[in-house]
Every structure is written in C-alpha cells, then in structure tokens.
N, C-alpha and C positions, 0 to 999 in steps of 0.2 A: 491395382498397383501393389505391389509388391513393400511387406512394413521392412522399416529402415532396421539394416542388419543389427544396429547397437539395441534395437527393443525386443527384435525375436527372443521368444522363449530359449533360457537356457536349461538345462538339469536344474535348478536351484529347486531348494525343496522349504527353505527357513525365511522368515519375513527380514533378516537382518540383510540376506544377501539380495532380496529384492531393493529395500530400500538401498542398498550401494551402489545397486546399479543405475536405481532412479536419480540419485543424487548426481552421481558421475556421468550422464547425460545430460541432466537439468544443465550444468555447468559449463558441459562442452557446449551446448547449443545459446547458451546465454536465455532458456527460457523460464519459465515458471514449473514453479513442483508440481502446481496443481497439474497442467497440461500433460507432463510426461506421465505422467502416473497413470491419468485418465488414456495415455496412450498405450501404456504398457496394459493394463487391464485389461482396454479394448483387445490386443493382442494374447493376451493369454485369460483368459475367461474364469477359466478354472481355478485361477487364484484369488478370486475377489474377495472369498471368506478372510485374506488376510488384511484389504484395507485400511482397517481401524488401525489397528499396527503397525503397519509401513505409516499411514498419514504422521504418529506420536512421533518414529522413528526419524524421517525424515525432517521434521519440524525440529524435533530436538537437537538432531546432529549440526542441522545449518545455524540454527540459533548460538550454538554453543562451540563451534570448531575451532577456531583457535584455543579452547581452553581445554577441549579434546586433545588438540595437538601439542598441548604441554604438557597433557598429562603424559599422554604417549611418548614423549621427549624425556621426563623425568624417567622412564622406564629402560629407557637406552633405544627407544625407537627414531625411524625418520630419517632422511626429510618430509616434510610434507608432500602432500601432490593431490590433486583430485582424483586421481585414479580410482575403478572399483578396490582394487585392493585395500588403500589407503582409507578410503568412503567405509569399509566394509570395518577396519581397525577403528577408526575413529564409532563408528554404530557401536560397535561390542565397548569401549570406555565408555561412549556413554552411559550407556545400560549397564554395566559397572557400576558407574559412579552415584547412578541413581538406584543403585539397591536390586536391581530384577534381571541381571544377567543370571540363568540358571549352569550352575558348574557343569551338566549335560551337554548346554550350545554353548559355552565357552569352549569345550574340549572337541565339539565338534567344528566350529567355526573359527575357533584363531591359530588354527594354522593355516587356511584359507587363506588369514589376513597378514600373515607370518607372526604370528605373534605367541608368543609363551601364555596357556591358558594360564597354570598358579598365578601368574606374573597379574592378568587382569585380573581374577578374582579376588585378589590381594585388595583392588582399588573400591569393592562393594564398601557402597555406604560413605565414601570418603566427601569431605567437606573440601568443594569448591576452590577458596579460601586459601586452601593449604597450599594448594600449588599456584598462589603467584606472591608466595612468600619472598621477600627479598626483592619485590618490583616496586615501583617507584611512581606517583605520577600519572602519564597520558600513555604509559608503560601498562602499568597495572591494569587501567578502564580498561585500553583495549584486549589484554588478554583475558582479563575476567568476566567481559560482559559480550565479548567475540565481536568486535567493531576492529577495521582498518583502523592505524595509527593514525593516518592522515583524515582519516573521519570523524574523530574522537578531537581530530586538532580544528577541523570545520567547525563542531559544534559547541568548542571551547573560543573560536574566534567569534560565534554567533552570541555570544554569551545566554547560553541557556542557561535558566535556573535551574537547581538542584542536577546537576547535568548524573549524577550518578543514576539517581531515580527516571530519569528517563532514558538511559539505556537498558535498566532492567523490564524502565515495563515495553518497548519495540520488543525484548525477549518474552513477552506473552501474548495470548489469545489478547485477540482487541475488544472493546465494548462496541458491541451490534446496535443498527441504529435503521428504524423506519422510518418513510417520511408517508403521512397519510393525505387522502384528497380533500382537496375542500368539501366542505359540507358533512364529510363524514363523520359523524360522533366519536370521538379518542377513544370512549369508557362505554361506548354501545360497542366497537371493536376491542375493545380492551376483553369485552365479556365472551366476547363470538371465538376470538382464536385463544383466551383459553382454554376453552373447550374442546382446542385441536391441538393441548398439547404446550401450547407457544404463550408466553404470560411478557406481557408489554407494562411499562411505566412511562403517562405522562412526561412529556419534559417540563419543565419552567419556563427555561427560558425561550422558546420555540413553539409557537401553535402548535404546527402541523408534523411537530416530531414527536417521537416514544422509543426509548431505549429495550432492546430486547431482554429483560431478565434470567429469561431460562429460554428451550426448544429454539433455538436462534437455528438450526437444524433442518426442522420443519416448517421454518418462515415463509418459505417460496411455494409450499406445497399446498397454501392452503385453497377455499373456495375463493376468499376472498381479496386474498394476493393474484389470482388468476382473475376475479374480475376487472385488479387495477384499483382495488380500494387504497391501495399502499407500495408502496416500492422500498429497498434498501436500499438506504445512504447513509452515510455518515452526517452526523451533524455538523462536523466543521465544513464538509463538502457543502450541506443544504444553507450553512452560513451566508454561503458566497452569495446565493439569489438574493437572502435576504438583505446583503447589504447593495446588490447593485438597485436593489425598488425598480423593479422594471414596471410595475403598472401601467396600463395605459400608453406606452412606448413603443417603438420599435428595436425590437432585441437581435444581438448577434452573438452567435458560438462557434467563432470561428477553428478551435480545437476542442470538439463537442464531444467527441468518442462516441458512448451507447447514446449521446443525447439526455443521460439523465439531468445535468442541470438544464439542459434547453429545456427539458419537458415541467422544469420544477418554475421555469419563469413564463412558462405559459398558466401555470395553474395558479398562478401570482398574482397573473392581469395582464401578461404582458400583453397588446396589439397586437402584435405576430411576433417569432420568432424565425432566425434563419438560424442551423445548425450544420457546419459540414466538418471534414474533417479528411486528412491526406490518402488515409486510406479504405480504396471500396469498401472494404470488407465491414468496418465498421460501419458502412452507412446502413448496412443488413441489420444490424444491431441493434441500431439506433431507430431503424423504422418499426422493427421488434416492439422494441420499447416504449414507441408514443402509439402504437396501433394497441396494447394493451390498456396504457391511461388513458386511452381515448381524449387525445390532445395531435391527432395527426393533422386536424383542418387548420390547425393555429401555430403547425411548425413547417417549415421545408427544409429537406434535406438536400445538401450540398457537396458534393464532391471535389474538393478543392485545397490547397496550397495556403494556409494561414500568412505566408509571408508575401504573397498578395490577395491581399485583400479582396472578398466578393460581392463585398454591399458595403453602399455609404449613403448615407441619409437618416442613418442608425439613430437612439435615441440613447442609447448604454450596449455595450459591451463585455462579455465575459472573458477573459483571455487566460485559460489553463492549459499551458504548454508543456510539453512533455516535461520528463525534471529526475531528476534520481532517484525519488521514490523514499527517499529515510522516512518518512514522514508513516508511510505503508507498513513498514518491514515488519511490523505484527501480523500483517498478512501475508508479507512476500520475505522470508527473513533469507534466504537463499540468494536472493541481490548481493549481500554484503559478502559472497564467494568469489564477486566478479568485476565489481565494480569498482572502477581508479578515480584518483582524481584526473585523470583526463578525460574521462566520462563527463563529469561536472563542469570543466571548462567548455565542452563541448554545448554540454546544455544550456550553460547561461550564456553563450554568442547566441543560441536560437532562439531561447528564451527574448532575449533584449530583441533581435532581429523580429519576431513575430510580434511583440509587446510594441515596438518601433512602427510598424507599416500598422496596425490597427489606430496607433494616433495619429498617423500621418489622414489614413483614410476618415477618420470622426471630423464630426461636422460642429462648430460652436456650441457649448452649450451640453452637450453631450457626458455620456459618462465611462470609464475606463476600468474595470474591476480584474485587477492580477491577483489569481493564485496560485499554489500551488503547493503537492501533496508531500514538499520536503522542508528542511529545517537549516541546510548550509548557507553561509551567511554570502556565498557567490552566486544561489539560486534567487538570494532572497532581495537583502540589502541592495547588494552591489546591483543586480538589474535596475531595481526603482531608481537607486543613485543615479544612474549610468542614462537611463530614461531620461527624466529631469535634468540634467544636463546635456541632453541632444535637443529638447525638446521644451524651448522656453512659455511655449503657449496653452501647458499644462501645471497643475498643480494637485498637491496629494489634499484631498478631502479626511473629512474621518469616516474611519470605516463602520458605521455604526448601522444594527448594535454591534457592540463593543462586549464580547462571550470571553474573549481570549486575554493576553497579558500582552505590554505594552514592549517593544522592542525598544532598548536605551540608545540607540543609532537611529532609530528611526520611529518615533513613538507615534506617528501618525499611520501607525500599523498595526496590523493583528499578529499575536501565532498562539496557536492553541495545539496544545500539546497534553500527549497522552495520557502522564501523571499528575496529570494538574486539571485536564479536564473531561477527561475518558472519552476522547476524540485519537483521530488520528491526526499526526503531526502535518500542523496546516499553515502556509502565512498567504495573507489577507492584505491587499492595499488599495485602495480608491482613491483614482485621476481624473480630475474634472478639467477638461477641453474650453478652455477661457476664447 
C-alpha cells in the first residue's frame, strides 16, 4: 500500500521542519503525535537519529501554541492556522523563547516559515510572562498556559482548585505509574529492575502500586515486564478497581479498550470478568494484554456496543467511556489543537447514554462504577446528575478509598488531579443498584 502522500519523505534536512510537518498531520487527521511520528519514521528510516528532538519539539509546540501564537502576533505575524508553515513558525518561537534556537537554523529556516530571523532571535530567552501582559482573567490562563477559552471556562465551572497550577502541570511530562501482580514482592522488584536501569517507589496508599522515579523509558523493556510481573497504569486509573471491590463477583467492562482495568479486577478476585469494547481492533489489544498477565481464563473478550448492553446478571460494573481526554493531556497535549466544546457535548449524550443502559441492564444489589480520564464538569457532574434523575432505583455510594478531593457539587465523588496528586486528571463515582 502506498504511504499517505502528506507522510512521504520530503527534501527536509532539520528536526524543526520534520516536527511541522508531524504536527500539521497530527491535527488534519485528528490523531495522536505519537502515531504520526511512529508513521513518519517508519517512512523515512534514515531520520530516526532525529527522534529525541522532534518528540521535545512537538510536545513543546502543542503544549504551548497559543502562547506561541502571541508571541508571533506581537511580532506582526499571522493569523494562525495549522498549516506546516505556521507549525514550522510557531517550532522556531518556541525554541526562541526557550533559549536554543541557533542564529544558523533561524537564518536557515524562518524564511521557510516567512518569518524575519533578527525578528526571532530577538525573542531568545524571553519570559513567558511578558507577552500576556495587559490580559485579564480566563483571557490570561488561556493564552499563557495554551488551553481553549472555553476549556479554561469548563474547568472554572468544575471549580478546580488552585486551577492555575493545574494547567501548568497537564503542560508537563506525567508521573509514571506500575501496577504489580499479586504475590509479587514491591522491594524484591523494586531491586530486579533497578538493576535495568528503572528505579520504582512503593506507593502508600495502593498495595499493588509503585510510582516510576527514573528509566520510566525502559519500563516495558524489562524481563520482567515481559513475564507480566507488572503492567503501566496510572494510579487514578487502577483506583477505579479498587473502588469497584470486584472480589468474588461477576465483573463487566463494557468500554474495556486494551482491558487493563478488566485485567486489574481479575487480579483483585474478581469470579470472572467480561471485557469488550466497539472496536475489533482493540479486542487484539486487549487479548495482548491478559495473554501477558496470564489472567486470559478469568476474562472474555467481547466485541460489542456498550450502549447495549452484553451481560446481566453482573455483580459490579466498570463504565469508562470515551471522554475528552483533559485529564490525559500530559500525555496527549496535541488534543487541545482540536477539540471544541462540541466535542464535549457530544461525549457527555454518550457518556449518559452508555452509563444509562448499564443501569438499566444491573441486576438489584449490584454495583455501578463511572469514570473517566477528564475533568469538565459536563463529562463529570452533569452525567451523574443527569443519571440519578433518570434513574430513581440507583444511588451514589462513597467511592472509597477516598485518594482524591471531594467535588463541592457533588462530594459523593472523587477527582484526582495532577497537582495535587501526581495522577492523571480522573473523576471517580459509585452507583449502587437498590
């Protein structure tokens, strides 16, 4: 099969013009950085020695573009656009602004991007800061921390605390997060993959978890990541099993994806688990995944339509349905290029929609556990809300344990959030089926 004309190799010979292009693909196609890149590479081979640099590149540009694009503005540039060109002007501010644009590839590459090199090189070393002087407000957050205004207004309507401090840190690498198997010693492993590199810390509050300190890198690569002694998750993710206590039950994941939490409520106790999810592809994934933790005899996999339902007689329930991802974007910071609030409305009808037929299908008695990986208070609030008033034969449980902070609209809830608990942005709530 022939690669899609927009990845073919062009003349490009400098990592900034690679990353423009990766960027301005990511965007047209609405996918992830990681994937294009991993596509562009596969396509052109010979440029892998540049990856480290395009990964910094591209991370930094998406994280940071609208503040890019004021700086560029302040210069007499623009309008914006995702264009390579644009992609390529916005890369070189960056690398400006953080000190390491060299007056060589400025004078070789910003007329590429039309741009006056003195004009960028002027901005080396410049404070942030400076240019959203004179902004105001839901003004300011958004251009200085690169969030949509209307995203900045979700998360002002969810009332986050310290809400600055948690746009700056979605603009960092996340804290990496193992979840270990039963039986296995934390500090007999703690010793083994130091030794390859990878140095883990106990959690507290989680048995079966350990935060990656250093080599988060070489996590996947070890012997004993390949036997299945451990998998990556997130702790607010592995939360979730723990608060649905599947022991002994019969469990459902009816939006399972790779099946990591199905495979995390087998290793829990669950009786069996059923995991499926809308698309084949992920059930590859997913089979991947429990054929590694050798937890494949205590799951099935399902291919099927969360919005009906594939099994009732269930004992608890997991329900993470799709969702905008804010919660992520220390992993995925290239979302907030694309994403509207019509997006959002869109996910919480589906959201409510697949949260709605999993109660309809639970049987008395039973339990209901909604999460998901964002923080707007339409993904969040408003679903549970909106549940509990369709649905008088349910009521919200405590979600315990209780890791996260208490939402003031809804304190029979969880969110755990990234500058407060070195988690990704997660909200947690449990429905018990009367």
């Amino acid at each position: 099969m022939a690669a899609p004309k927009s990845l073919r190799w062009l003349p490009m010979v400098l990592p900034e013009e690679v990353a423009a292009r990766i960027l301005s693909e990511t965007v047209r196609r609405r996918a992830s950085l990681r994937d294009t890149a991993a596509r562009f590479f596969a396509q052109n081979p010979e440029l892998d020695y540049m990856k480290p640099i395009v990964r910094v590149l591209t991370l930094g540009v998406a994280r940071n573009y609208m503040l890019l694009d004021k700086v560029l503005e302040r210069l007499g540039y623009g309008p914006p656009s995702h264009s390579t060109r644009w992609m390529l002007a916005r890369t070189l501010a960056y690398e400006a602004v953080s000190g390491k644009l060299k007056p060589s590839r400025a004078r070789k590459l910003a007329p590429k991007a039309g741009l006056d090199a003195d004009k960028i090189l002027e901005l080396r070393g410049a404070e942030p800061r400076e240019f959203v002087r004179g902004l105001g407000g839901v003004e300011k957050l958004s251009v200085l921390y690169s969030f949509p205004r209307w995203m900045v207004e979700e998360l002002l309507e969810a009332e986050i605390p310290e809400l600055p401090r948690l746009l700056e840190a979605l603009n960092r690498d996340p804290v990496r997060w193992i979840r270990v198997k039963p039986g296995v010693d934390i500090e007999w492993l703690r010793e083994r993959l130091q030794g390859q590199g990878v140095e883990i810390e106990p959690d507290r509050d989680l048995p079966d978890m350990a935060r990656i300190v250093s080599g988060d890198s070489k996590a996947t690569r070890t012997e004993e990541y390949q036997k299945g002694l451990y998998i990556l998750q997130d702790k607010a993710s592995a939360l979730v099993s723990w608060v649905a206590r599947p022991q002994g039950r019969i469990a459902v994941d009816p939006t399972a994806g790779a099946a990591v939490k199905a495979s995390h409520m087998a290793w829990l106790g669950a009786r069996y688990v059923v995991a499926g999810d809308v698309k084949p592809e992920r059930i590859g994934e997913a089979k991947r995944t429990l054929g590694r933790l050798a937890v494949g005899h205590l799951v099935d996999l399902v291919a099927g339509d969360a919005r009906q339902p594939y099994l009732r007689g269930f004992g608890v329930a997991v329900v993470d349905p799709p969702c905008s991802d804010v919660g992520r974007l220390q992993y995925e910071p290239e979302v907030k290029l694309w994403l509207t609030r019509g997006d959002i409305h869109y996910f919480r009808r589906l959201q409510l929609r697949i949260a709605s037929a999993v109660v309809e299908a639970a049987p008395p008695g039973s339990t209901i556990v909604y999460s998901v990986c964002t923080l707007t208070r339409s993904e969040t609030i408003w679903v549970i809300r909106r549940l509990l008033e369709r649905h008088s034969d349910v009521e919200l449980a405590e979600p315990e344990p209780v890791l996260g902070e208490k939402p003031r609209r809804l304190p029979r809830s969880q969110r755990l959030l990234p500058h407060l608990h070195a988690t990704q942005g997660f909200f947690i709530a449990k429905l018990a089926k009367l």
